[in-house]
C-alpha positions in Angstrom: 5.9 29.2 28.6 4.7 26.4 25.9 3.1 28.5 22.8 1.3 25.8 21.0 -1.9 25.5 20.3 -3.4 22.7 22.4 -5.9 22.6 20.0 -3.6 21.5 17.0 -1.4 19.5 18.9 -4.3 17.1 19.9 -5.5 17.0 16.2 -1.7 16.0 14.0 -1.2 12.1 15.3 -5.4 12.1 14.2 -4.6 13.8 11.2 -1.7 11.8 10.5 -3.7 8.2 10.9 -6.1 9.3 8.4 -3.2 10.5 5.9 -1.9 6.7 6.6 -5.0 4.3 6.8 -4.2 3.5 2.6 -0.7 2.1 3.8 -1.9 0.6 6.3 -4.7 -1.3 4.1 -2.4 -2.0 1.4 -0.2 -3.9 4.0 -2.9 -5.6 5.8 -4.3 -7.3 2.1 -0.2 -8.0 1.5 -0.3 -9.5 4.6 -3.4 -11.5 4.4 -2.5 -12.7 0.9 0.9 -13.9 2.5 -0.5 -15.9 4.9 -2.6 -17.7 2.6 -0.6 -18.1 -0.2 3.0 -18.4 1.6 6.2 -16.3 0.8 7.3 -17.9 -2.4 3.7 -17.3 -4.4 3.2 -14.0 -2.9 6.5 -12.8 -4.2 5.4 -14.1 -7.8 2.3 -13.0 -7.2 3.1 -9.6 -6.1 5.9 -9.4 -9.2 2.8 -10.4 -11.6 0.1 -7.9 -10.2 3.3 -5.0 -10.5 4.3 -5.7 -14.2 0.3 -6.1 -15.0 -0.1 -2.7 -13.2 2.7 -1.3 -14.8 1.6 -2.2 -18.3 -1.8 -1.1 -17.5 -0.5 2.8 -16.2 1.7 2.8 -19.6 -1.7 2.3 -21.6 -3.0 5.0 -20.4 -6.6 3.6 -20.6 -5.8 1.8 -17.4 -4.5 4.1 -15.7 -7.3 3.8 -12.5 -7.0 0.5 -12.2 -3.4 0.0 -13.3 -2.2 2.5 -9.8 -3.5 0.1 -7.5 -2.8 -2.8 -8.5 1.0 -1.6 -9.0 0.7 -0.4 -5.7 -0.2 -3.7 -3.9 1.8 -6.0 -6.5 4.8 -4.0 -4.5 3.0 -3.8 -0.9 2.9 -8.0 -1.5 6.8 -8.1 -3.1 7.9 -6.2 0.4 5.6 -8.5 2.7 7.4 -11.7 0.7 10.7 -9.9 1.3 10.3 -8.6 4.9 
């Protein structure tokens, strides 16, 4: 006899696209940017918008705007690279 929930079993994959639509975007801009820009200026791009992020999180006055754009300066390094 099957003991789950029906109920909860038809709500995790739903639950689990919400919890993964910010991936999802971050890859989709990455991507778009790639096919605009090509491989080799994404990568450069995507190491720029990282170490600007990164220098922007270390500030700590930036730290809002410094997580995203650290977040899709690597999103665009892994598109370049895969």
């Amino acid at each position: 006899m099957d003991t789950r929930n029906p109920h909860t079993a038809a709500r995790t994959p739903r639950f689990g696209r919400i919890l993964a639509w910010p991936f999802r975007a971050l890859w989709r801009a990455a991507s778009a940017i790639e096919r605009r820009l090509g491989i080799g200026i994404t990568l450069l791009a995507g190491l720029a918008a990282s170490a600007i992020g990164l220098v922007l999180i270390l500030s700590l006055a930036g730290l809002l705007a410094g997580i995203p754009l650290l977040a899709l300066g690597l999103a665009m390094v892994l598109r370049a690279l895969y």
